[in-house]
PyMOL Python script that loads the backbone (N, CA, C, O; Angstrom):
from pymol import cmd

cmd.read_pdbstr("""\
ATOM      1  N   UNK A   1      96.536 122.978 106.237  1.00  0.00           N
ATOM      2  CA  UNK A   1      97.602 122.016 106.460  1.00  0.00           C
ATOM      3  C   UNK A   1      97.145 120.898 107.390  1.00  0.00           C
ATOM      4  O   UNK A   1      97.562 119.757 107.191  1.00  0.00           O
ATOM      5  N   UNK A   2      96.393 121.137 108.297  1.00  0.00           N
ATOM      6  CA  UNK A   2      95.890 120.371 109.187  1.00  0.00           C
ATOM      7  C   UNK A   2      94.855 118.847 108.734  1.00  0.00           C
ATOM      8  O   UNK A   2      94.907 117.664 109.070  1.00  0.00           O
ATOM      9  N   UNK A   3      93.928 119.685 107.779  1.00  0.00           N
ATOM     10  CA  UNK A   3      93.357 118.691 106.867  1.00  0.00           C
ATOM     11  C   UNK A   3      94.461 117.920 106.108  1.00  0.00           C
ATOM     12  O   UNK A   3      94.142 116.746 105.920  1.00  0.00           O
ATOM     13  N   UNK A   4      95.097 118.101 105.852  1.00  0.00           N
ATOM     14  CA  UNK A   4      96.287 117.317 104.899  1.00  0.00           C
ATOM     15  C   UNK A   4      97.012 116.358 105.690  1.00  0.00           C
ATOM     16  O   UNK A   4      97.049 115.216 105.231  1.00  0.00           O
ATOM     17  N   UNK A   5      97.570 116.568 106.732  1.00  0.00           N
ATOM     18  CA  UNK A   5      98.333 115.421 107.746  1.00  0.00           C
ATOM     19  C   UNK A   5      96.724 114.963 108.370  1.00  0.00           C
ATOM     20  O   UNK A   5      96.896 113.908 108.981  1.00  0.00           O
ATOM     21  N   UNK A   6      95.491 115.304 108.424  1.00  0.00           N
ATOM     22  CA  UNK A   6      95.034 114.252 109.045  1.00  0.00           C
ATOM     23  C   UNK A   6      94.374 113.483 107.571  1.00  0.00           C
ATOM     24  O   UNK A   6      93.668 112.681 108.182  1.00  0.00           O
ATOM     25  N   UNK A   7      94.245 113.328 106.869  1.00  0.00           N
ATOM     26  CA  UNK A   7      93.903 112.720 105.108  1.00  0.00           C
ATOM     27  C   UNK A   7      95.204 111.555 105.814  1.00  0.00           C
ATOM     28  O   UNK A   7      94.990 110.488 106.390  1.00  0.00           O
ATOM     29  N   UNK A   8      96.223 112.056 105.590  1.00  0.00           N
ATOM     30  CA  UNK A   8      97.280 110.880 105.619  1.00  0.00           C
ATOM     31  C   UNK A   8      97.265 110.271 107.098  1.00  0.00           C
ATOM     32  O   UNK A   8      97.499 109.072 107.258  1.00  0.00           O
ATOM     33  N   UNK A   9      97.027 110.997 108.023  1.00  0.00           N
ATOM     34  CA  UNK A   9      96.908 109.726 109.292  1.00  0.00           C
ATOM     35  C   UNK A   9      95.691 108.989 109.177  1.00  0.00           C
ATOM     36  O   UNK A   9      95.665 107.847 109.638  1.00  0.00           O
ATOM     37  N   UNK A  10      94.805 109.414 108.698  1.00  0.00           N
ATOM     38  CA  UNK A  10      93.539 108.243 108.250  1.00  0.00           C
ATOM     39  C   UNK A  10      93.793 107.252 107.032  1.00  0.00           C
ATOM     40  O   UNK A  10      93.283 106.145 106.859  1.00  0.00           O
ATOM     41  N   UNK A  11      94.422 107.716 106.482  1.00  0.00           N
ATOM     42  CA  UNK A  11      94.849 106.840 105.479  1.00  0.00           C
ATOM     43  C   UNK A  11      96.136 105.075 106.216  1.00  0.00           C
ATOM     44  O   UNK A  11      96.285 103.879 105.970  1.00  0.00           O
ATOM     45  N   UNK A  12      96.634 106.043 107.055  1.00  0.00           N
ATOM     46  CA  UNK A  12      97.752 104.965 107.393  1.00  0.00           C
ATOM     47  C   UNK A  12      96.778 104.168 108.727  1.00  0.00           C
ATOM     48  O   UNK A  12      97.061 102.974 108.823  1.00  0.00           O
ATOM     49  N   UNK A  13      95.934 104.550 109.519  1.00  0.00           N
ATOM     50  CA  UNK A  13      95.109 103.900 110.303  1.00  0.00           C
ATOM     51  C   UNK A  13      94.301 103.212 109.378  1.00  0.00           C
ATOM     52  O   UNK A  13      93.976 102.216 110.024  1.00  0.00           O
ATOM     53  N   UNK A  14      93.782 103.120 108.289  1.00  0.00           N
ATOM     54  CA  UNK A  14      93.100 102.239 107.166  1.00  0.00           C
ATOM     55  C   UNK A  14      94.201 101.079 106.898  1.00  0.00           C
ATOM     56  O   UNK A  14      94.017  99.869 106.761  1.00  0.00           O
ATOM     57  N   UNK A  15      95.040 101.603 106.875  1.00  0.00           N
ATOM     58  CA  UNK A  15      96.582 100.814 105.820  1.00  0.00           C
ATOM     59  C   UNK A  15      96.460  99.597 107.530  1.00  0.00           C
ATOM     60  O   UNK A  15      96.134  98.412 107.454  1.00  0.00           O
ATOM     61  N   UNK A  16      96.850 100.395 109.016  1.00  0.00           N
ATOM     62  CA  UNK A  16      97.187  99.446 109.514  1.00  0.00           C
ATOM     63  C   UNK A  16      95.807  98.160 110.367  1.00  0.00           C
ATOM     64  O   UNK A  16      95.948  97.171 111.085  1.00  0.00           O
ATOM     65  N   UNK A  17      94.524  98.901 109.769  1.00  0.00           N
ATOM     66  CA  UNK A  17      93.770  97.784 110.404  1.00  0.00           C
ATOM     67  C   UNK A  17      92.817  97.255 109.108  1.00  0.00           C
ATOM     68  O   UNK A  17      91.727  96.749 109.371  1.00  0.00           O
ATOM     69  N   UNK A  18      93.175  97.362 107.967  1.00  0.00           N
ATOM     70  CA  UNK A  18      92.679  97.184 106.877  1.00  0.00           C
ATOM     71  C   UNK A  18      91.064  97.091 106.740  1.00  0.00           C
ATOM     72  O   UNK A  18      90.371  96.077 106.646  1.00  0.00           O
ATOM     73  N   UNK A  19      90.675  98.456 106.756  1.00  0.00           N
ATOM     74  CA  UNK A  19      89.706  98.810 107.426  1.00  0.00           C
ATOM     75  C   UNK A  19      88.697  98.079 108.433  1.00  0.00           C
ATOM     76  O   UNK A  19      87.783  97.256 108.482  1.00  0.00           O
ATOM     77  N   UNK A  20      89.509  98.968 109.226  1.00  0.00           N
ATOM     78  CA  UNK A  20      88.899  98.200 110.835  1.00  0.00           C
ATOM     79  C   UNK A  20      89.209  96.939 111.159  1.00  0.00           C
ATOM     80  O   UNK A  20      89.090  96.566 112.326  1.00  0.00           O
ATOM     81  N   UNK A  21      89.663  96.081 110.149  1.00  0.00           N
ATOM     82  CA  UNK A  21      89.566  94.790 110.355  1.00  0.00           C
ATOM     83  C   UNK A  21      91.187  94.155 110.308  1.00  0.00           C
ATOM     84  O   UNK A  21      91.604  94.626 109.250  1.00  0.00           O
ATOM     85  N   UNK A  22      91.993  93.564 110.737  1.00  0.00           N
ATOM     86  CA  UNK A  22      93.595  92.989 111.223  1.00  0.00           C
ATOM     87  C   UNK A  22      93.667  92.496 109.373  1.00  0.00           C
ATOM     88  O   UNK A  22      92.903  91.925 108.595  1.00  0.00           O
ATOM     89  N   UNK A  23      94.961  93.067 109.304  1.00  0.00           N
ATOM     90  CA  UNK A  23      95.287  92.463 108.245  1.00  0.00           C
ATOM     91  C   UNK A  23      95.600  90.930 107.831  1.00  0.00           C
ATOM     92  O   UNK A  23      96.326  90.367 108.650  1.00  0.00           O
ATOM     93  N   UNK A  24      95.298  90.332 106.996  1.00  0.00           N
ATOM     94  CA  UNK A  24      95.553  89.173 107.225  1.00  0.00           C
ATOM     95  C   UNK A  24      96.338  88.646 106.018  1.00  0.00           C
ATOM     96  O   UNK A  24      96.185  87.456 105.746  1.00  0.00           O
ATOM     97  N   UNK A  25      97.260  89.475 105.168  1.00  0.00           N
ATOM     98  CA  UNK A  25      98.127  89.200 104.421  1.00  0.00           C
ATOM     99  C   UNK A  25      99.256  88.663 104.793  1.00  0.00           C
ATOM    100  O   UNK A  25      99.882  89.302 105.639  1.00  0.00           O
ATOM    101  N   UNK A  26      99.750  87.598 104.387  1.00  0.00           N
ATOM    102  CA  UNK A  26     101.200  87.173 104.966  1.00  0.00           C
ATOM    103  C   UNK A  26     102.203  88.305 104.919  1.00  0.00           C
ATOM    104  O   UNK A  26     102.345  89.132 104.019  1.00  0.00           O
ATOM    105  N   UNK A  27     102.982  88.173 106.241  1.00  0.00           N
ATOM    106  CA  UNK A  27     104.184  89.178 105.956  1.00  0.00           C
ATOM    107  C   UNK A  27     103.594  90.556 106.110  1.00  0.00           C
ATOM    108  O   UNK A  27     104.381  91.500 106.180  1.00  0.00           O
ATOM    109  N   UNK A  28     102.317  90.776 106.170  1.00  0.00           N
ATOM    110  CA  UNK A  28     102.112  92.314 105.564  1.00  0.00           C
ATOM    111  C   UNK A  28     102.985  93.214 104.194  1.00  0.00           C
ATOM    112  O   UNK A  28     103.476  94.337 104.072  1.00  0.00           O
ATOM    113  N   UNK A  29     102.815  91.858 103.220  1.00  0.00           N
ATOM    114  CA  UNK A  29     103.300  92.560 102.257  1.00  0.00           C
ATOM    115  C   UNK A  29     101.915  93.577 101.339  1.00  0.00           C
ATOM    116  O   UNK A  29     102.252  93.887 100.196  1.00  0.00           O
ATOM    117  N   UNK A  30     100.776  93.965 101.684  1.00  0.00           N
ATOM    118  CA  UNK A  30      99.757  94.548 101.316  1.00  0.00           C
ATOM    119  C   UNK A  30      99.848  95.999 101.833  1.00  0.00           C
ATOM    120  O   UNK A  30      99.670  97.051 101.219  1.00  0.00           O
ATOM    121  N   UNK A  31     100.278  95.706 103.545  1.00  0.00           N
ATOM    122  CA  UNK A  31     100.719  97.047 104.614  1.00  0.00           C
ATOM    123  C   UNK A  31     101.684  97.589 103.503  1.00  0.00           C
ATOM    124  O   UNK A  31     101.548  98.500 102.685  1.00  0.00           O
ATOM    125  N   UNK A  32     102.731  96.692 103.763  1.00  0.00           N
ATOM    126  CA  UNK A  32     104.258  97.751 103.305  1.00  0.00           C
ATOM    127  C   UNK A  32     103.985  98.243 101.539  1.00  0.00           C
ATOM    128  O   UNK A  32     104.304  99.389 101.225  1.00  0.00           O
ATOM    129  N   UNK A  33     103.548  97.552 100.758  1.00  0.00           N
ATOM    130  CA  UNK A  33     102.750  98.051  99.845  1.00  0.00           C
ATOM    131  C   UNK A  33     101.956  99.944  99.832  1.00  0.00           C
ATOM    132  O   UNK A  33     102.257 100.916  99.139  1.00  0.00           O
ATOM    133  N   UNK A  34     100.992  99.786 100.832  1.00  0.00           N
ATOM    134  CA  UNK A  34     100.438 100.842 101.090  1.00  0.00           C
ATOM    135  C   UNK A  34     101.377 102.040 101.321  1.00  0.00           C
ATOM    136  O   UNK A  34     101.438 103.142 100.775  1.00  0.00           O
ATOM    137  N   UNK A  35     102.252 101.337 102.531  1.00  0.00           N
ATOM    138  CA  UNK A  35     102.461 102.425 103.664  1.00  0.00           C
ATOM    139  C   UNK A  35     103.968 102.979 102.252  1.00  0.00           C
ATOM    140  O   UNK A  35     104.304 104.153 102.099  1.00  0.00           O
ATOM    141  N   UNK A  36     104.554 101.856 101.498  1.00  0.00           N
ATOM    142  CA  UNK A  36     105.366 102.692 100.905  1.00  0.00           C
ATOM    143  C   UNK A  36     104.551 103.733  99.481  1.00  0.00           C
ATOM    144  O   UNK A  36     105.269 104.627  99.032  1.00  0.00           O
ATOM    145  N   UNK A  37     103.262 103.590  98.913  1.00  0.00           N
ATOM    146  CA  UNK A  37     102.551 104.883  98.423  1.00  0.00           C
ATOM    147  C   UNK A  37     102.340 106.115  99.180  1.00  0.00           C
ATOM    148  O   UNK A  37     102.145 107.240  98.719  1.00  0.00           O
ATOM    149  N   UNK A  38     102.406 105.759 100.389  1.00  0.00           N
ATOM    150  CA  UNK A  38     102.390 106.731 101.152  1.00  0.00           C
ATOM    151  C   UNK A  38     103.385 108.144 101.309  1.00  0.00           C
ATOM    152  O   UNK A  38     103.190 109.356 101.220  1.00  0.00           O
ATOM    153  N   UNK A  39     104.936 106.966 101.688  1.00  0.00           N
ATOM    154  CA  UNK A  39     106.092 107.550 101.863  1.00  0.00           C
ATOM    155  C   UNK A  39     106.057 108.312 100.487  1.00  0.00           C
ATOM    156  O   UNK A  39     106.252 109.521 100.607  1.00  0.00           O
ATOM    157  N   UNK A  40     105.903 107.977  99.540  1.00  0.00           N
ATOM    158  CA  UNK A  40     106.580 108.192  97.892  1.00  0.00           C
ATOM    159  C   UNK A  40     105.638 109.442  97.838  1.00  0.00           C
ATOM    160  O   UNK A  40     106.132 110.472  97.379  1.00  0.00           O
ATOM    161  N   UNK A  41     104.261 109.465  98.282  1.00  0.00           N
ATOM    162  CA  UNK A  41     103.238 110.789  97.887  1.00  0.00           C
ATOM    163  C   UNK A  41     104.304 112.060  98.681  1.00  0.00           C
ATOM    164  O   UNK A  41     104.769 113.068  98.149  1.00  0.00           O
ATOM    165  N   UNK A  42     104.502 111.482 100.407  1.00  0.00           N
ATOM    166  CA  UNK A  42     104.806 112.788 100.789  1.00  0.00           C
ATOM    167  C   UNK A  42     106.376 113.337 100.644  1.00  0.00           C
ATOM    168  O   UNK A  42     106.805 114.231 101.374  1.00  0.00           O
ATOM    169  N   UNK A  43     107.119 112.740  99.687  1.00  0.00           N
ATOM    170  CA  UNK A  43     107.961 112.776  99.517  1.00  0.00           C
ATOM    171  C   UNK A  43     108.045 113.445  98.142  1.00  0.00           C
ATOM    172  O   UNK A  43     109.126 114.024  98.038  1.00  0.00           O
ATOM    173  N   UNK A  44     107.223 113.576  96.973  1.00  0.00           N
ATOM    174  CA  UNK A  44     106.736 114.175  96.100  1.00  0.00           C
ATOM    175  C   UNK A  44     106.221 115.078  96.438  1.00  0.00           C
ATOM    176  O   UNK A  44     106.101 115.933  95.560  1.00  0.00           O
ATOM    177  N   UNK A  45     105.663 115.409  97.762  1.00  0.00           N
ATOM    178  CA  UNK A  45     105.108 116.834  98.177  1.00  0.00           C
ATOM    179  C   UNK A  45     106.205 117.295  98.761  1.00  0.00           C
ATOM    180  O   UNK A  45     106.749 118.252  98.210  1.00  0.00           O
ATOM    181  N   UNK A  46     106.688 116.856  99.757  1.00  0.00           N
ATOM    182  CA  UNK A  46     108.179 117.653 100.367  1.00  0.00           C
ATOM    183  C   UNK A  46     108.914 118.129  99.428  1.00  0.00           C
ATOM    184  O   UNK A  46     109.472 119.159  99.807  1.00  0.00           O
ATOM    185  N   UNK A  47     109.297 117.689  97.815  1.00  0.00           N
ATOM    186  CA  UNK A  47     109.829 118.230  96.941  1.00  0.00           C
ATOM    187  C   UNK A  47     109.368 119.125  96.357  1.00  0.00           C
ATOM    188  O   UNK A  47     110.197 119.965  96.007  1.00  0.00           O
ATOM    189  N   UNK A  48     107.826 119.411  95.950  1.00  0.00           N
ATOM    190  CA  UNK A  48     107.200 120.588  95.683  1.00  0.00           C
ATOM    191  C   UNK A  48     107.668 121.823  96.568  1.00  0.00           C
ATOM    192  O   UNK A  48     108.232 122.844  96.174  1.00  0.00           O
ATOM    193  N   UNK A  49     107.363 121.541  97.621  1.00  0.00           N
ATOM    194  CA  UNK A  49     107.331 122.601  98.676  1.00  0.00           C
ATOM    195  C   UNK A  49     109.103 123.234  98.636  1.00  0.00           C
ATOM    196  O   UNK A  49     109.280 124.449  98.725  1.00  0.00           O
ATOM    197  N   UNK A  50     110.109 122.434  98.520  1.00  0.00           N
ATOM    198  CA  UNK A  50     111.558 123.092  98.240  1.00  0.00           C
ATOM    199  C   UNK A  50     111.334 123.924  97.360  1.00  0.00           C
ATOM    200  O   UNK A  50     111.889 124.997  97.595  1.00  0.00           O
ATOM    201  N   UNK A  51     110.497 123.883  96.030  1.00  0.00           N
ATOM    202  CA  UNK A  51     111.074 124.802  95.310  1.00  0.00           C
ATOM    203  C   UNK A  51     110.238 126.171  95.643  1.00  0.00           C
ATOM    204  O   UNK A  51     110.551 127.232  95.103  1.00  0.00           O
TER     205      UNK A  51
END
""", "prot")
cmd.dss("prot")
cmd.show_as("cartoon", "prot")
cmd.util.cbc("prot")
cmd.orient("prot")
């Protein structure tokens, strides 16, 4: 489990410095892009795990 929340906190530290480097999309519509694949994966896993 541990490997699994850290996969996704490396993933969202990628999302917020676009690797390593400041995003430079207006708006951060590229971020909220990401960060909502994100929400939607673990939210598809939180539903696995109910049943």
């Amino acid at each position: 489990m541990s490997e699994f929340v850290r996969g996704y906190c490396l993933a969202v530290r990628s999302f917020l410095t676009n690797d390593s480097r400041p995003s430079l999309d207006a708006s951060g519509l590229k971020l909220q892009e990401h960060l909502s694949l994100i929400e939607a994966s673990l939210k598809r896993i939180a539903k696995k795990e109910a049943y």
